[in-house]
C-alpha positions as CSV (number, residue, x, y, z in Angstrom):
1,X,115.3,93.7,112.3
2,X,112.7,92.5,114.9
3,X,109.9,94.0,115.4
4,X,108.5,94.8,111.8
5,X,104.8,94.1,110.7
6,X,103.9,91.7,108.5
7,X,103.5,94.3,105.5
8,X,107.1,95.9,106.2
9,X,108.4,92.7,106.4
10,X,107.0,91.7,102.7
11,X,108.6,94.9,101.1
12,X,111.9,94.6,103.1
13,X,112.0,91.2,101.5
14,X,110.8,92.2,98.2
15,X,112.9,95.4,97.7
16,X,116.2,93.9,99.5
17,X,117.5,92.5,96.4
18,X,116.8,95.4,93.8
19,X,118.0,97.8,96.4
20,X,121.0,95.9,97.0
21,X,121.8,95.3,92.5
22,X,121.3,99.2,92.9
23,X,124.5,99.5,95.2
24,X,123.2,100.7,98.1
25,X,122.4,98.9,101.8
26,X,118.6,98.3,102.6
27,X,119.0,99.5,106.0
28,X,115.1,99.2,107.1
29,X,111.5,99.4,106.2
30,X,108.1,100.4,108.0
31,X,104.3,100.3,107.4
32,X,102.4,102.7,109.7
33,X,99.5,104.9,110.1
34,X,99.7,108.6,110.3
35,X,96.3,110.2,110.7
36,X,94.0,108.4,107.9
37,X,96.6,107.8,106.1
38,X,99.2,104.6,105.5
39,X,102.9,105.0,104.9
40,X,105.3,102.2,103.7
41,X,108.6,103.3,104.0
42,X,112.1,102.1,103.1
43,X,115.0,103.5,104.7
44,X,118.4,103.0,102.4
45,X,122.4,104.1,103.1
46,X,125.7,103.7,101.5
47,X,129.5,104.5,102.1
48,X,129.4,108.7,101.8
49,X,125.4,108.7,102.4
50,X,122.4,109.2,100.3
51,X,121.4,112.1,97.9
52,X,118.1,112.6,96.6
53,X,118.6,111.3,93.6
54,X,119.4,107.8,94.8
55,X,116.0,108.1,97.1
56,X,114.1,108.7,93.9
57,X,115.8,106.0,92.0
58,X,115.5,103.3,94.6
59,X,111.8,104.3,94.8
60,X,111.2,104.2,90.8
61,X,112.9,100.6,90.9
62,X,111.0,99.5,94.2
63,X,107.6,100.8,93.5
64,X,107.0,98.6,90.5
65,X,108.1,95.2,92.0
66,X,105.9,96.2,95.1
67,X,102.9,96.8,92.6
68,X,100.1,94.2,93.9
69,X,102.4,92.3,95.7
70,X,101.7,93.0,99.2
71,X,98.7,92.2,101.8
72,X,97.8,96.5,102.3
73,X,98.1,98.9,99.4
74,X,99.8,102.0,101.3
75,X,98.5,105.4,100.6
76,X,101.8,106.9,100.5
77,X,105.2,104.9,99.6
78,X,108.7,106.9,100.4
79,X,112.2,105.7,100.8
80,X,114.5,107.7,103.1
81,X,118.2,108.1,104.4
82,X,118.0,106.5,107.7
83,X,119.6,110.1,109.0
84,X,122.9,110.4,109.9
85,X,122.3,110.7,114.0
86,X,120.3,107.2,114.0
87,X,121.5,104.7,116.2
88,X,123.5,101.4,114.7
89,X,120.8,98.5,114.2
90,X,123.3,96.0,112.8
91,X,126.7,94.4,111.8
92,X,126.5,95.9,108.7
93,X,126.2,99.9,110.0
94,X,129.5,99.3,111.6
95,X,131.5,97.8,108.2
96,X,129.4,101.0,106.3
97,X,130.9,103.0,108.5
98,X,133.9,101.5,109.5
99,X,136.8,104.2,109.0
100,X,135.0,106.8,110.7
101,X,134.9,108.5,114.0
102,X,131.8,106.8,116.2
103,X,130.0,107.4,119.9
104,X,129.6,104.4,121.5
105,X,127.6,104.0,125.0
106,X,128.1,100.9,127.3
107,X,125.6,99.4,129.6
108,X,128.9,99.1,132.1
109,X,132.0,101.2,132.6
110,X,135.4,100.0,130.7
111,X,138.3,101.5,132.6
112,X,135.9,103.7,134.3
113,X,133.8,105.3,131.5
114,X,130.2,104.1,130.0
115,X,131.0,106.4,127.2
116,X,133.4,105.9,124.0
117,X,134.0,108.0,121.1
118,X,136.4,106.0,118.6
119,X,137.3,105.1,115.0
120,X,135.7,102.3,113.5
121,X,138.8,99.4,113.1
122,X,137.0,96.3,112.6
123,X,133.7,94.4,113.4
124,X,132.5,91.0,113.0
125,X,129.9,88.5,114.2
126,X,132.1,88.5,117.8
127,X,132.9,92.0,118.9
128,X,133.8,95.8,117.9
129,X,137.4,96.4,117.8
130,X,137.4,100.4,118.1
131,X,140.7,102.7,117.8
132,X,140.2,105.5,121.1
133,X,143.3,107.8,121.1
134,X,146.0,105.2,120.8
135,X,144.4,101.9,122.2
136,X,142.3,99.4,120.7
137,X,139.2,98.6,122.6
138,X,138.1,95.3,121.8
139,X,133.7,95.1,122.8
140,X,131.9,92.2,122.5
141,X,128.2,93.6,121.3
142,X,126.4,92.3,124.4
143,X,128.7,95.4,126.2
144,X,127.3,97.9,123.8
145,X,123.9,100.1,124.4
146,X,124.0,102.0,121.7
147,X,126.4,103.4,118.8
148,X,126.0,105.8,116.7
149,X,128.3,108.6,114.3
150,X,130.3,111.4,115.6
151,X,128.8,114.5,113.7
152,X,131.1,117.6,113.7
153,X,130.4,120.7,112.2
């Protein structure tokens, strides 16, 4: 993902592979200050979600290969569930979720509406292929602004 610091960018690359042997998706990772005090954080996700548990393993496994490795020594290190309202960053937040019931805004209408809420078909490097009522909706991703799960209660 753009836009990460140099330090987040080390521990994304450092934790990627233990987090991925661990089964789970390594979804993001920040470095930022909060008051006096620096936070790295990683942000993980899998098919069904995250439980605490797999937060604290992930972090048990991550905080020793970070040990000394990194250009800052954060005050505080925590990994996360990305949170199940957060927008879709990537290709593989769609296949994570694909299966399941999305919202999906455009940046132009399609057949008259900027808004979509769909089931997950397929995705690939080309387009979306979402399943709304009984039509497939084919989007390429330059078409989409933003995507995220359907929460109902």
């Amino acid at each position: 993902m753009a836009g990460r610091s140099k330090v987040a960018q080390e521990a994304f690359d450092l934790a990627e592979p233990i987090v991925k042997a661990m089964g789970f998706d390594l979804v993001d990772c920040e470095y930022k200050k909060e008051g006096q005090y620096y936070f790295l954080r990683i942000f993980i996700d899998k098919r069904g979600g995250i439980s605490i548990e797999d937060c604290e393993a992930v972090s048990r496994e991550v905080d020793s290969a970070l040990e000394g490795k990194l250009h800052a020594d954060p005050d505080y290190f925590e990994v996360s569930s990305p949170g199940a309202t957060r927008p879709f960053a990537s290709l593989s937040d769609y296949l994570r979720h694909q299966g399941e019931e999305i919202e999906v805004s455009l940046f132009a209408a399609v057949d008259g509406s900027k808004h979509l809420e769909g089931i997950i078909k397929s995705a690939d490097d080309e387009e979306l292929v979402l399943l709304v009522g009984d039509s497939e909706m084919h989007l390429e991703w330059p078409q989409i602004a933003k995507a995220q799960r359907t929460l109902r209660f």
